[in-house]
C-alpha positions in Angstrom: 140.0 98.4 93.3 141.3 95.7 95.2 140.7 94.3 99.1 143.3 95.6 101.3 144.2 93.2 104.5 145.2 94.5 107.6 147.6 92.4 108.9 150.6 94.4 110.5 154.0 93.8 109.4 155.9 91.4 111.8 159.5 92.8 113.5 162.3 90.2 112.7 163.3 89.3 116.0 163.6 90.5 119.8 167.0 91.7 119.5 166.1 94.4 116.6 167.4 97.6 117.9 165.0 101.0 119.1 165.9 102.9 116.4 164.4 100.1 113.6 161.3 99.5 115.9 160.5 103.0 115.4 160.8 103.0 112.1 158.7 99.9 112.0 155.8 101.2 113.7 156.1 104.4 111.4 155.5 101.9 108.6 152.8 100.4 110.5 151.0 103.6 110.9 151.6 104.2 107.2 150.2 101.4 106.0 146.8 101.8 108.1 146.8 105.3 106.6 147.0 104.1 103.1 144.4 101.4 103.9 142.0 104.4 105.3 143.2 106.3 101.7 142.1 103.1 99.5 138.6 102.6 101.3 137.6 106.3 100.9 139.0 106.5 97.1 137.1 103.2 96.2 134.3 105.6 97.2 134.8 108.6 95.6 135.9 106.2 92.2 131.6 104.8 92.6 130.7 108.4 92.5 132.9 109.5 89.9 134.1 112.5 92.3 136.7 113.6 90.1 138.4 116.4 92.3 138.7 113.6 95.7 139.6 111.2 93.1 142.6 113.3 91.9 143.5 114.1 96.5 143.2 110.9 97.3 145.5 109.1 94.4 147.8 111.8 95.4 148.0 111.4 98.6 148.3 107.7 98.3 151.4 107.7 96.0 153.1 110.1 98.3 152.5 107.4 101.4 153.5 104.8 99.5 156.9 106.8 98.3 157.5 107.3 102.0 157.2 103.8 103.0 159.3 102.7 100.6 161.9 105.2 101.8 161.0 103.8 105.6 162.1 100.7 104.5 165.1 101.4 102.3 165.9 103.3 106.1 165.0 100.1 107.9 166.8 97.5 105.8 170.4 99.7 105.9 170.1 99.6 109.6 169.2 96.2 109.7 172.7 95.1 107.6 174.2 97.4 110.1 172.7 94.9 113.1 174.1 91.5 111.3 171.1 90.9 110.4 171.2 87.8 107.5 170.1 88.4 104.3 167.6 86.2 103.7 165.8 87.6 107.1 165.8 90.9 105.2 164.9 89.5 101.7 161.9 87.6 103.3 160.8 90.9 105.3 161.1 92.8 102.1 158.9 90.7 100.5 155.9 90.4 102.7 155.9 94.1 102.9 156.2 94.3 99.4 153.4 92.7 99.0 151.3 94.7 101.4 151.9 98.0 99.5 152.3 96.4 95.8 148.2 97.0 96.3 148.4 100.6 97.1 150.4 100.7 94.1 147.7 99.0 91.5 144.8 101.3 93.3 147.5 104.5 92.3 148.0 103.6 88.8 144.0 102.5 89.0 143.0 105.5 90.1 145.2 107.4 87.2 143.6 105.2 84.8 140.0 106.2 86.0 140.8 109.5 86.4 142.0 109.9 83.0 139.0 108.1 81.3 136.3 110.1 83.4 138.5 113.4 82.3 139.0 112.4 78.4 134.7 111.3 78.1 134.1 115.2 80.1 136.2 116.6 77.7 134.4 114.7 74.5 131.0 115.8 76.2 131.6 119.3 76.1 133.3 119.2 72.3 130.4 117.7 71.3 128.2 120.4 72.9 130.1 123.4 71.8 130.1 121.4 67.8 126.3 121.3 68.4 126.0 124.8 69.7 128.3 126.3 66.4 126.8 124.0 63.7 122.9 125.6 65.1 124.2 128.9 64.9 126.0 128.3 61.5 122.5 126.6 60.5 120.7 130.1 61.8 123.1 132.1 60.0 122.9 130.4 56.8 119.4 130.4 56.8 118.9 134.1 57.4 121.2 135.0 54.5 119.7 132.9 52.0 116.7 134.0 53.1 117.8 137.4 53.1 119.0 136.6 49.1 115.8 135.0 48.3 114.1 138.4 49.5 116.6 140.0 47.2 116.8 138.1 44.5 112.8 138.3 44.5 112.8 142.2 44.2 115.3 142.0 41.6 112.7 140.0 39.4 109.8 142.0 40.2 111.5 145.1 39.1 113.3 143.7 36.0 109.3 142.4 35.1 108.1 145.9 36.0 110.7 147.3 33.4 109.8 144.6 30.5 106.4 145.8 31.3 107.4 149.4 30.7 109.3 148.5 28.2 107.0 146.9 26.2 104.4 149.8 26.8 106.5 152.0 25.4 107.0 150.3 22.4 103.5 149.9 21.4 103.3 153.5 21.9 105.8 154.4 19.8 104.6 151.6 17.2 107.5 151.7 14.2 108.8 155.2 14.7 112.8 155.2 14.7 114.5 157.1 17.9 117.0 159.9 16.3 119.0 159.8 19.6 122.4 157.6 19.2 123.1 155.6 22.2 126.4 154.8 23.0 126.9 150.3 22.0 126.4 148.3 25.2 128.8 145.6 25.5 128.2 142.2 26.6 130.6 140.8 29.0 131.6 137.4 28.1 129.8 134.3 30.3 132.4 132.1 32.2 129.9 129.6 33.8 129.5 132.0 36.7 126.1 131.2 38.9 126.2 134.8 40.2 127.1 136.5 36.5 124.2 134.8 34.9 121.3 136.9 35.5 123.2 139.9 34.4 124.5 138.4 31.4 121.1 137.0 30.3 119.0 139.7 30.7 121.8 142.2 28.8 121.5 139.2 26.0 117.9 139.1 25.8 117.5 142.8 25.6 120.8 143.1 22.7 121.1 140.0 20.8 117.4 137.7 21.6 114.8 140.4 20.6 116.5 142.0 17.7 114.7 141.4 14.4 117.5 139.2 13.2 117.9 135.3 12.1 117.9 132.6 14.6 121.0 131.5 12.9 123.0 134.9 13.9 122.1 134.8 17.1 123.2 131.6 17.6 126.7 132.8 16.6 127.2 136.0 18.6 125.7 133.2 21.9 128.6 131.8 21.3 131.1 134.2 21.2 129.6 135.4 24.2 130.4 132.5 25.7 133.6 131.3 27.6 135.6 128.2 26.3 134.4 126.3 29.1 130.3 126.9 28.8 130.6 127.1 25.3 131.4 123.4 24.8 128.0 122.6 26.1 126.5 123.4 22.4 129.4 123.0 20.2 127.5 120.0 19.4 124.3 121.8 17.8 123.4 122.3 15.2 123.5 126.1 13.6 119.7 126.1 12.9 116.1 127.4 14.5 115.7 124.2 16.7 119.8 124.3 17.6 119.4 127.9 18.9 116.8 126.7 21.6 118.4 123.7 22.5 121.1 126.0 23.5 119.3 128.6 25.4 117.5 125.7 27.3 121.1 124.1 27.8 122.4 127.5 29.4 119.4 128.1 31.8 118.9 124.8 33.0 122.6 124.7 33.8 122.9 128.1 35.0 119.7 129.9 35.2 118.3 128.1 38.4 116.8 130.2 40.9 118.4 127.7 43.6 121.6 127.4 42.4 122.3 131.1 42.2 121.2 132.0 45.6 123.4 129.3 46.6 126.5 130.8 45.0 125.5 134.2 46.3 125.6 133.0 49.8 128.9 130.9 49.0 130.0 134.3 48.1 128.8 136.3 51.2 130.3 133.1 53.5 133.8 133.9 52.1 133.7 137.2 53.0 137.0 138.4 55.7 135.6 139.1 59.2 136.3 142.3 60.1 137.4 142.7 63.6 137.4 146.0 65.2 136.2 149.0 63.6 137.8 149.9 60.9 136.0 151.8 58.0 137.8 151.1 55.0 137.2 147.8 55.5 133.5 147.8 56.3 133.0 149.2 53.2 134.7 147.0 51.1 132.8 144.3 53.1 129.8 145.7 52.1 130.2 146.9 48.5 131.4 143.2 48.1 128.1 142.2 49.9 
């Protein structure tokens, strides 16, 4: 802010008529008022008071608009007097002068105001980014922890079936089941991190531990395979050794335990929120889920 003088103005002369002595004291007062204005903003700008900040810049722009109308009052009844002017002109500029401060602390003032407002304003955008990225942290980290319990069932019952499985076989030893089961088909892998796990164990079970050459089941991997995955063992060679390479290609790329709990929760991220209640919807939501 700057100092403020208090200096009243001077009347140009004795013979200055009643009506523009009034008017000249009214400036007068004005101009203590907007000194009085100035001192108690300077004081509410030091303690960053932002509602007197915002009264008190108001209330000195409207004084200063009215002394400026006091004067444009003053100076027509002065012509009207004979006044010269140069007398005028000079007048005009000391009081210019005097309230050209009030103007600065006004525009001061707005300035402040708007800087205390705007770094408010960035203070609580920062909170309320805080506050949604720890509840989007919380959420995240309930899901996937809610898919890792899942995923971790899913394994311990397909082992508990293998194990079965396997029982059953040894207890049947070579005899030949009479019952004709309908063909399974294998649905085609398109590099999917949630398809995998299906697709795999339905391969393993069809294709991997039939009696058959390493060779051939080489070839029908590959025609289970979309364009895209399948160029990651076009390369190999159709042989024992190729065969591996291939399987260890496909579940190092796609068979991580990590990478497809990821994707599930991508998936269950993307899911519509459903607003209201409104069945139909729900339980789309949650056959999706």
């Amino acid at each position: 802010m700057y100092p403020v003088t208090t200096k009243v103005v001077t009347l140009p002369g004795p013979s200055m008529d009643k009506k523009v002595k009034e008017i000249y004291k009214a400036i007068d007062v004005k101009l203590n008022l907007l000194k009085f204005t100035h001192s108690q903003a300077n004081s509410a700008t030091e303690n960053e008071n932002l509602t007197a900040m915002e009264r008190l810049r108001n209330t000195l722009a409207t004084k200063v608009e009215e002394v400026h109308n006091l004067k444009v009052e003053a100076q027509e009844l002065r012509f009207e007097a004979g006044n010269s002017e140069d007398e005028i002109l000079t007048w005009n500029a000391k009081l210019e002068e005097r309230v050209g401060v009030f103007e600065m602390a006004v525009n001061d003032l707005g300035a402040r105001i708007k800087e205390i407002k705007n770094a408010s304003q960035k203070q609580e955008e920062d909170q309320t980014a805080k506050i949604r990225e720890r509840k989007f942290d919380e959420e995240m980290r309930f899901e996937k922890a809610k898919l890792e319990q899942r995923l971790k069932y899913e394994m311990e019952i397909k082992e508990t079936r293998k194990d079965i499985n396997n029982k059953e076989k040894s207890l049947n030893g070579k005899q030949s089941i009479n019952a004709k089961l309908p063909k399974l088909v294998i649905t085609k892998f398109n590099g999917m991190h949630t398809d995998w796990l299906c697709f795999w164990n339905q391969f393993k079970a069809e294709i991997d531990s039939v009696h058959i050459s390493s060779i051939t089941k080489f070839s029908y991997l590959k025609e289970l395979l979309g364009p895209k995955v399948r160029a990651t063992t076009e390369g190999l060679p159709s042989t024992i050794e190729g065969y591996e390479r291939a399987k260890n290609i496909l579940k190092t790329k796609y068979g991580k335990e990590s990478e497809i709990i990821n994707a599930h929760v991508t998936n269950i991220m993307s899911l519509p929120v459903i607003h209201g209640a409104n069945p139909s919807k729900i339980l789309k939501f949650y056959e999706a889920l």
